[in-house]
C-alpha positions in Angstrom: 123.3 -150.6 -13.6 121.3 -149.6 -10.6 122.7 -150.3 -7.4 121.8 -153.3 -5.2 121.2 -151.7 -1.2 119.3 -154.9 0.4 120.5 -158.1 1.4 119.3 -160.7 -0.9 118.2 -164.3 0.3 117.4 -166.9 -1.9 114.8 -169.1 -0.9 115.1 -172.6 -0.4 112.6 -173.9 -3.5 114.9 -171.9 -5.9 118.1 -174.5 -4.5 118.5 -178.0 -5.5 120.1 -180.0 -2.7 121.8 -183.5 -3.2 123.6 -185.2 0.4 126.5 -187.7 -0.6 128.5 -189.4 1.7 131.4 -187.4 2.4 135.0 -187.5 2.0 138.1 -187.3 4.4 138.7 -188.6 8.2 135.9 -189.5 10.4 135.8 -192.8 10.7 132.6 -195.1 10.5 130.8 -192.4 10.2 132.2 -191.2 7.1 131.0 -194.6 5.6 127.3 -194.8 7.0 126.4 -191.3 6.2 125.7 -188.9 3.7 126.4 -185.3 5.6 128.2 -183.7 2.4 125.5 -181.3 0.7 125.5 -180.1 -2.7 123.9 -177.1 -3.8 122.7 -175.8 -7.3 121.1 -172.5 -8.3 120.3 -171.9 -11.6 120.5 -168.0 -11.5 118.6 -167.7 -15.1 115.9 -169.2 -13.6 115.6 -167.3 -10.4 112.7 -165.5 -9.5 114.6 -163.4 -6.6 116.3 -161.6 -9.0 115.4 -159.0 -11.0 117.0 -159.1 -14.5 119.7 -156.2 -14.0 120.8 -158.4 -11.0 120.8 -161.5 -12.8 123.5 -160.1 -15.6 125.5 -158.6 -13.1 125.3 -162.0 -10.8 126.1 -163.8 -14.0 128.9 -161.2 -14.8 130.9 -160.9 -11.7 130.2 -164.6 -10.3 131.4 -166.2 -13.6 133.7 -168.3 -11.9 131.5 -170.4 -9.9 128.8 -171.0 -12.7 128.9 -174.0 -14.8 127.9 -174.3 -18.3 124.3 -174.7 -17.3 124.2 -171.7 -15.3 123.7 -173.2 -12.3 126.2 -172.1 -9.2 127.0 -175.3 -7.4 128.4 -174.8 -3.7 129.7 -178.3 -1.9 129.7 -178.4 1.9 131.3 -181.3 4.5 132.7 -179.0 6.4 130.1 -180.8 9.5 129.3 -184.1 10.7 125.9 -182.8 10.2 124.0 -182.7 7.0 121.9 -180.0 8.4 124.5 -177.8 9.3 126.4 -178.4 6.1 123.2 -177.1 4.7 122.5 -174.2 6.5 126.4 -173.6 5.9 125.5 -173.9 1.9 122.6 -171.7 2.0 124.8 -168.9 3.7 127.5 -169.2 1.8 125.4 -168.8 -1.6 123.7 -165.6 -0.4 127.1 -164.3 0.9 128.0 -165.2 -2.7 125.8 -163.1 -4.3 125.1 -160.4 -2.0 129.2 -159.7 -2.1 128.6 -160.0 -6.6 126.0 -157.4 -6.5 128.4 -154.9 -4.9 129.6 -152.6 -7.4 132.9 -151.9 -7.6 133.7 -148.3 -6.5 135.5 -146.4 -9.3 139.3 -145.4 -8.8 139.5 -141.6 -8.9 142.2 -140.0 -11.5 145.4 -138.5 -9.6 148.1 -136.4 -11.0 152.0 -137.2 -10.2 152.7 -134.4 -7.8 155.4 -131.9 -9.5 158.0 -132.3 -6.8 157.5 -135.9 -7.2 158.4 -135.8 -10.9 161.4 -133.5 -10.5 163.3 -135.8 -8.1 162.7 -138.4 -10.3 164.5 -136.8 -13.1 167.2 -135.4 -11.1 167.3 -139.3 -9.6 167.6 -140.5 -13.5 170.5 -138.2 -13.9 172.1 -138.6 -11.3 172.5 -142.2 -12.3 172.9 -141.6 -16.2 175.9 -139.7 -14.7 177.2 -142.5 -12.5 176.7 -144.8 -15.8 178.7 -142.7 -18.2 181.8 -142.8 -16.3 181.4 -146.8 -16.3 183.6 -148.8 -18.7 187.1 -148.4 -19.4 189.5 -145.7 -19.2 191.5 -144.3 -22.1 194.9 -143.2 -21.0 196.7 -140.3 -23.4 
């Protein structure tokens, strides 16, 4: 898999929004308005990303895709439905941009020599302290 330098950003058509009326403290306001936003992007379907990007997208970001293989992202966060979309939006791209990172690989190291030594003169040290444990026979 290649690796993924630009920032990606989804454009708005490939998002489907829905505003419902959101949940928690607030008041009248809470009742009157719909300001929570709900997000879907189906990522098989996206013409942003190339295919390579799409499996690893798929891959990595399992956890937030549904069994549709859409992403859905909620937002109320605001007591605007504007900014809760803008916030959505963001968040999405900070989703995916972050996905497409790949992972650096862990480099082999080797137990250093003294290292290993005092932990086998450790270990018998304490074998010792062990053996002399339990009871005593007196002749």
């Amino acid at each position: 898999m290649g690796e993924f330098k630009s920032k990606i950003r989804i454009p708005e058509w490939e998002i489907t929004f829905r505003a419902d009326r959101a949940s928690g403290p607030g008041g009248q306001n809470v009742n009157k308005t719909a300001t929570k936003i709900t997000l879907w992007f189906k990522v098989n379907d996206s013409k942003t990303l190339n295919s390579d990007q799409k499996k690893v997208v798929l891959k990595e970001l399992s956890n937030w895709i549904n069994k549709e293989g859409e992403i859905v992202i909620s937002e109320q966060s605001s007591r605007s439905q504007w900014t809760n979309r803008k916030n959505a939006i963001s968040r999405l791209n900070e989703l995916i941009n972050d996905g497409l990172i790949p992972e650096k690989q862990r480099g082999k190291t080797k137990v250093p020599k003294k290292e290993k030594e005092a932990r086998l003169i450790e270990k018998k040290a304490r074998s010792e302290v062990k053996k002399f444990r339990g009871k005593v026979a007196l002749d």
